[in-house]
C-alpha positions in Angstrom: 179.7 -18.1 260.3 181.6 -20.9 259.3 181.7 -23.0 256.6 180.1 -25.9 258.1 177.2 -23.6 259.1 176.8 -22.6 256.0 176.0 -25.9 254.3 174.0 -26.2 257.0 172.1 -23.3 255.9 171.9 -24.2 252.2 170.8 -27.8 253.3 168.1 -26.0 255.5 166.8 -23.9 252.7 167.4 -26.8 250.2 164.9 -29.0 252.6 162.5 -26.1 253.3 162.2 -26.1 249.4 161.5 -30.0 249.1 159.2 -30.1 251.8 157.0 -27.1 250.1 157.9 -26.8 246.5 158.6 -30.6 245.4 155.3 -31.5 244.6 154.1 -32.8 248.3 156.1 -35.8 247.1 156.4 -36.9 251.0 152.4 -37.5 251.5 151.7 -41.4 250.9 147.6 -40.3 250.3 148.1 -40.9 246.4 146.1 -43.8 245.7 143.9 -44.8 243.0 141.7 -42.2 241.3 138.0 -42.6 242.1 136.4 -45.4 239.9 133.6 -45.5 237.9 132.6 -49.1 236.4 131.9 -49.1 232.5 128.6 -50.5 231.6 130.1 -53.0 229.3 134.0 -54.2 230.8 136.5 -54.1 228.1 138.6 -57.0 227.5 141.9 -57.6 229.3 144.8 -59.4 228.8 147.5 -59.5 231.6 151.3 -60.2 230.0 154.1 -60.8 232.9 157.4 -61.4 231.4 159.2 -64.1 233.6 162.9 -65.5 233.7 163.9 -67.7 236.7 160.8 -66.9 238.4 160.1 -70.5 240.3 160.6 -69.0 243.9 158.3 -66.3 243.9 155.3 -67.4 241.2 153.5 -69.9 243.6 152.7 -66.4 245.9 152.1 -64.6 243.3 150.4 -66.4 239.7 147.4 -67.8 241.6 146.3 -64.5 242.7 146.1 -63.4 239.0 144.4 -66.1 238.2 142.0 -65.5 240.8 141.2 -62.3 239.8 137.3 -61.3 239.8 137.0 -59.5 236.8 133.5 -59.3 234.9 135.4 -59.0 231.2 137.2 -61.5 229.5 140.3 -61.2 230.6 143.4 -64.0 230.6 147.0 -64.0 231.1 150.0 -64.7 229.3 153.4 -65.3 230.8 156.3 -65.2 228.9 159.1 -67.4 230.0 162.2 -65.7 229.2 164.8 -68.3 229.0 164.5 -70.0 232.5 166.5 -72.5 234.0 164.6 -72.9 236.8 161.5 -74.7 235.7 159.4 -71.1 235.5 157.2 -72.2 233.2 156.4 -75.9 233.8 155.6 -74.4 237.0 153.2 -72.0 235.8 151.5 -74.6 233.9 151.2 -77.0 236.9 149.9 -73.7 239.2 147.4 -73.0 236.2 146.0 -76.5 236.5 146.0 -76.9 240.5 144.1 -73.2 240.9 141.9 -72.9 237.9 140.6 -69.4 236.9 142.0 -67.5 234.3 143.0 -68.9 231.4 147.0 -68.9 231.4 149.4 -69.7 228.0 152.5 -69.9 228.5 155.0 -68.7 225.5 159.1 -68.1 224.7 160.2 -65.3 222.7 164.0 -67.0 222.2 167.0 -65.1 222.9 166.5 -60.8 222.4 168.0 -60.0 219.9 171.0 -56.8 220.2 169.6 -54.0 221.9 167.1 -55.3 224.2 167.4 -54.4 227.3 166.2 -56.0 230.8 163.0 -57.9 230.4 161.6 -55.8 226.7 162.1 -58.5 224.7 160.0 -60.6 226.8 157.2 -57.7 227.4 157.2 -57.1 223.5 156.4 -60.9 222.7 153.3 -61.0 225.3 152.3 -57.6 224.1 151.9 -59.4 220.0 150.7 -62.3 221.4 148.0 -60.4 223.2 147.4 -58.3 220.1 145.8 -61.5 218.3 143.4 -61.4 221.2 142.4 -58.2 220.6 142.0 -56.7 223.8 141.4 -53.1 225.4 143.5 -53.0 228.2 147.0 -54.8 229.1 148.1 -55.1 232.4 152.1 -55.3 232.6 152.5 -56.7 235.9 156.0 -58.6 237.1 156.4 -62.1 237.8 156.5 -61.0 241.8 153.6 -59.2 242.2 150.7 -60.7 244.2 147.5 -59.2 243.5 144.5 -58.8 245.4 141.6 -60.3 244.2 139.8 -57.1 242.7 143.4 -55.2 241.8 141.8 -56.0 237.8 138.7 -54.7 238.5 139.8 -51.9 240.3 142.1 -50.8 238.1 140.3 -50.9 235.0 137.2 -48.7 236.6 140.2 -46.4 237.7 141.2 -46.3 233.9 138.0 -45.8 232.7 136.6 -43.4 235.1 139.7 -40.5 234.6 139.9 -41.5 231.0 143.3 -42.6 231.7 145.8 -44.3 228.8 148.4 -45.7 231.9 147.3 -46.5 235.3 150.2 -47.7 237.7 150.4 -48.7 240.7 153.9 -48.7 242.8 153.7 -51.9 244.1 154.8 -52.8 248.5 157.7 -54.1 248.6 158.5 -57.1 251.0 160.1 -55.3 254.2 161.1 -58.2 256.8 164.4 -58.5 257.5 166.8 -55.6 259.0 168.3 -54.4 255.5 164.5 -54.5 253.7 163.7 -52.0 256.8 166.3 -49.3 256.4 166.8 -49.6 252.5 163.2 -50.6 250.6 160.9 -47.4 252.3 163.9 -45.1 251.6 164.0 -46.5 247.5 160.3 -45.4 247.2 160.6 -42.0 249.2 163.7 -41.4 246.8 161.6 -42.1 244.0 158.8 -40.0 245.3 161.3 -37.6 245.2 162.2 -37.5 241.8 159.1 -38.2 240.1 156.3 -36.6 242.7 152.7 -38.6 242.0 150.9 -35.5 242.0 152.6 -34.1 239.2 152.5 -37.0 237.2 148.5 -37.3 236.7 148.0 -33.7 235.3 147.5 -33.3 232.3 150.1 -31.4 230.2 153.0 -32.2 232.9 156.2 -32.8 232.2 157.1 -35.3 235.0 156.3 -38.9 233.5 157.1 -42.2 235.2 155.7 -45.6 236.1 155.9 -48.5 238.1 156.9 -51.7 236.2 155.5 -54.2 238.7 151.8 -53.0 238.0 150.8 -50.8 234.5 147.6 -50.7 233.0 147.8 -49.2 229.3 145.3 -48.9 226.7 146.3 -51.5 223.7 145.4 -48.4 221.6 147.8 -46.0 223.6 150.7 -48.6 223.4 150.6 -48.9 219.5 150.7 -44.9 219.4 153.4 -44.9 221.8 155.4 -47.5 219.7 156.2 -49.5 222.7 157.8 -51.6 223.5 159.7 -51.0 220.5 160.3 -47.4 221.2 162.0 -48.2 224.3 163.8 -51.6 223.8 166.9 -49.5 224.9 166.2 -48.7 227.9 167.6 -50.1 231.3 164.6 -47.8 233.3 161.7 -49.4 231.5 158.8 -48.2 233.4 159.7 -44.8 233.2 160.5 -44.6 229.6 156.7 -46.3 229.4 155.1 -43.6 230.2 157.3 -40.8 228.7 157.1 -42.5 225.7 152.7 -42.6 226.7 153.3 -39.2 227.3 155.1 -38.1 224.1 152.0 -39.7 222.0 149.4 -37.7 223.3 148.1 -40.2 226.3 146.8 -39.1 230.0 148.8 -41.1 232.5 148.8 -41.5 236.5 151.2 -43.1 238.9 150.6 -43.7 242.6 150.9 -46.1 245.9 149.3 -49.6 245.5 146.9 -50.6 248.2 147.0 -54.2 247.6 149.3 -55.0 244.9 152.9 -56.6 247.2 155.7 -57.4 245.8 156.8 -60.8 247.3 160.2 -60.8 246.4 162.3 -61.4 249.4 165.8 -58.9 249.6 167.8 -60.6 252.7 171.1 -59.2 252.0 172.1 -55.9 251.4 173.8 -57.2 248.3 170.1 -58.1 246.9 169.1 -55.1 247.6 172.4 -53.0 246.2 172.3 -54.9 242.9 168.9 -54.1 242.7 169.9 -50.3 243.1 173.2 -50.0 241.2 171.9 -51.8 238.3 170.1 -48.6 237.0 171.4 -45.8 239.5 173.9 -44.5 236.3 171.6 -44.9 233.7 169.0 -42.6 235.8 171.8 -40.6 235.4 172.2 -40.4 231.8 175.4 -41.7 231.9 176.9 -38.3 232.8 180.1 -37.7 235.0 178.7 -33.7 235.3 175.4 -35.5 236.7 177.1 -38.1 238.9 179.1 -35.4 240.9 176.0 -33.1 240.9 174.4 -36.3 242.8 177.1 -37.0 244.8 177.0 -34.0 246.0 173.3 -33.0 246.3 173.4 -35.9 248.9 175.6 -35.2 250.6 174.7 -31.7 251.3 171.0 -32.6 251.8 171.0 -35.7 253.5 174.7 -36.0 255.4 175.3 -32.8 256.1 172.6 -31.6 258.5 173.3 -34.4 260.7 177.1 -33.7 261.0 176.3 -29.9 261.4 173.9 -30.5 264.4 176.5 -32.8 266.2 180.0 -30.8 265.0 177.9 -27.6 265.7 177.0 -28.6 269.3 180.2 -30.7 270.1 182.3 -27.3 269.0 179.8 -24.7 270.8 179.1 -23.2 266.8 175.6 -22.3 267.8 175.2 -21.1 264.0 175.8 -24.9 262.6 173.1 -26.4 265.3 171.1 -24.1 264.5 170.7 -24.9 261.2 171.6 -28.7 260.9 169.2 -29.4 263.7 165.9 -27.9 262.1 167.3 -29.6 258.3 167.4 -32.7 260.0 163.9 -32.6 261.7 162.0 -31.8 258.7 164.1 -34.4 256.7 162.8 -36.7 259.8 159.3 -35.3 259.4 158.7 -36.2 255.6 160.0 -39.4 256.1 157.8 -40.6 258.9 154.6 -41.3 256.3 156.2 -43.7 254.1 157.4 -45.4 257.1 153.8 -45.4 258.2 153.0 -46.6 255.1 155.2 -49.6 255.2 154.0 -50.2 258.6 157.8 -49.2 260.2 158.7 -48.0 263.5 158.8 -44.3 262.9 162.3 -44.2 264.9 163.5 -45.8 261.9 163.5 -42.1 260.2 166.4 -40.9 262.0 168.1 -43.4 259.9 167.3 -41.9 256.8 170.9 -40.2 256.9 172.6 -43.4 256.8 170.2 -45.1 254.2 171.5 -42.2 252.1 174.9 -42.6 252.6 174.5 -46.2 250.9 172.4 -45.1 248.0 175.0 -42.5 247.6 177.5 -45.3 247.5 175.4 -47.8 245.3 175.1 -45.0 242.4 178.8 -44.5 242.8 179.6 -48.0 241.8 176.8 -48.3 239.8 179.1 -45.7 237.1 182.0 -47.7 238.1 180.7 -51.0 236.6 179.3 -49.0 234.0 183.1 -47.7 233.1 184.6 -51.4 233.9 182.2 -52.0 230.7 179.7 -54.2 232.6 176.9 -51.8 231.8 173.8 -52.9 233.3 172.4 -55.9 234.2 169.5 -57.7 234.7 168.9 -61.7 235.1 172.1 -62.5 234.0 172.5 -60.5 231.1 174.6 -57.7 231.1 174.2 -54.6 228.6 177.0 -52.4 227.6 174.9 -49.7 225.5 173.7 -46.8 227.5 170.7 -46.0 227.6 169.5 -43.2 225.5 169.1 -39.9 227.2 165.4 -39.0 227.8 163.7 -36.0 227.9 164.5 -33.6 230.5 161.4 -33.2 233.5 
């Protein structure tokens, strides 16, 4: 055989391997647990950290303050340093919509070593503390909610005796580049932290959503968070490994009616949003990076390139091999393209969608060497990010 043909064969075994032995992480039927409503419903306080948030909070703020929830519950959004008007905007939304009662608060500048919006989370967090409540909800300053998403996921807590519930938000797909890169971030992510694993007690693979996280008050203080994690550029997984680590039951899956409605029109909106923690998933490792680079490439280009080089050169061998790779690559992409209400044509482009993340985590380690580290809002951070715990 030749050489092509046998990548094409490793990429064949390496996707029958995925599609059986990764955890299912290709099914989208991962929803919320079953619910059970407590007889007396603990107190909630909902803390989203904001910073030049004006364009997306009137979508997104009245829905939390909508929220029909039978506790007390209220919310608290911190305004991290906005030029915009964020939160003289959140004020005036409070007053026009009613419900929940909303303060708004500024931590100041974060001090060194705060990464991303931590500083923010850990001033709601104490000023919820003084409330006294059960549950916090961790939600982002884009996330809509729908009207029982409280309600719901507080009976989901509370019926699987759960420490972290978290939902992966939709993302806004509209425009061409939102089609062919946003379902391919979550399948990728799927990929890498399979929901299934994640809600077992005793596993090892931990991870989170940061748009939508329900934690126990009680479980945070264990976990020493956000304190415990003010390093890191991936906050939402560090959450829950850090959960994890103290002892708490955690569970991660796909949000029903909880939308992002942050627009990504551009590719470059949607490659910053990639490359800005693409290295640090990687520990910051050259070893790792290559091992990527290549894993890609031999799992998502190359069966492609084997099916086409292998027919266009008669090497029945190659076709044979890059063809079936590439239709199961197809096949466990089709349900998160159903999910996200996509053509399923669309999954023949997964290939290509690849190819880009391949080259967003490439020059996600070049700005990381050109000493621009990561960056969120504006602020850029040099310090890399400690390394966690291996799966």
């Amino acid at each position: 055989m030749s050489a092509l043909a046998w990548i094409a064969a490793g990429s064949l075994a390496a996707w029958l391997w995925l599609l059986l032995g990764q955890g299912f992480f290709w099914r989208t039927d991962v929803r919320l647990p079953p619910r059970r409503e407590p007889a007396a419903w603990p107190s909630v306080c909902v803390v989203v950290p904001a910073r030049d948030e004006a364009d997306v909070l009137p979508e997104s703020l009245p829905s939390l303050l909508a929220q029909d929830y039978p506790g007390r519950a209220e919310v608290v959004l911190v305004d991290d340093g906005s030029t915009d008007g964020t939160g003289g905007l959140a004020r005036d939304l409070a007053g026009r919509h009613g419900g929940l009662p909303l303060t708004v608060a500024s931590p100041g500048e974060p001090p060194a070593g705060w990464t991303g919006k931590l500083w923010a989370v850990r001033h709601g967090i104490a000023l919820a503390r003084a409330r006294d409540p059960e549950y916090l909800l961790l939600t982002d300053a884009d996330i809509a909610h729908g009207p029982d998403s409280l309600r719901e996921l507080v009976a989901a807590a509370h019926g699987g005796g759960f420490d972290l519930v978290s939902l992966m938000a939709r993302l806004r797909v509209a425009g061409a580049w939102e089609r062919l890169v946003v379902p391919a971030f979550v399948y990728f992510f799927a990929q890498l932290y399979p929901f299934r694993r994640i809600g077992r007690r005793g596993a090892r693979t931990s991870a989170a959503a940061g748009g939508c996280v329900l934690l126990r008050a009680d479980a945070a203080e264990r976990a020493g968070v956000p304190d415990a994690i003010r390093h890191a550029v991936i906050d939402d997984v560090a959450l829950a490994r850090a959960v994890r680590r103290s002892g708490g039951h955690i569970w991660l899956g796909l949000a029903e009616r909880v939308d992002s409605v942050r627009p990504y029109p551009r590719l470059a909106d949607l490659w910053r949003m990639v490359s800005r923690s693409a290295y640090a998933q990687l520990r910051h490792s050259p070893p790792l990076l290559l091992g990527t680079v290549a894993g890609l490439a031999l799992v998502y280009l190359a069966p492609p390139l084997a099916l086409v080089m292998g027919l266009a050169a008669g090497d029945v061998p190659c076709a044979v091999a890059g063809g079936p790779a590439w239709l199961v690559m197809t096949v466990t992409y089709l349900p998160m393209l159903r999910y996200y209400r996509q053509p399923p044509w669309l999954a023949l482009t997964l290939p290509l969608t690849a190819f880009l993340y391949l080259l967003m985590t490439v020059d996600s380690a070049v700005l990381h060497y050109r000493g621009r580290g990561a960056a969120w809002k504006g602020r850029t951070y040099a310090r890399p990010e400690p390394a966690p715990e291996q799966r």
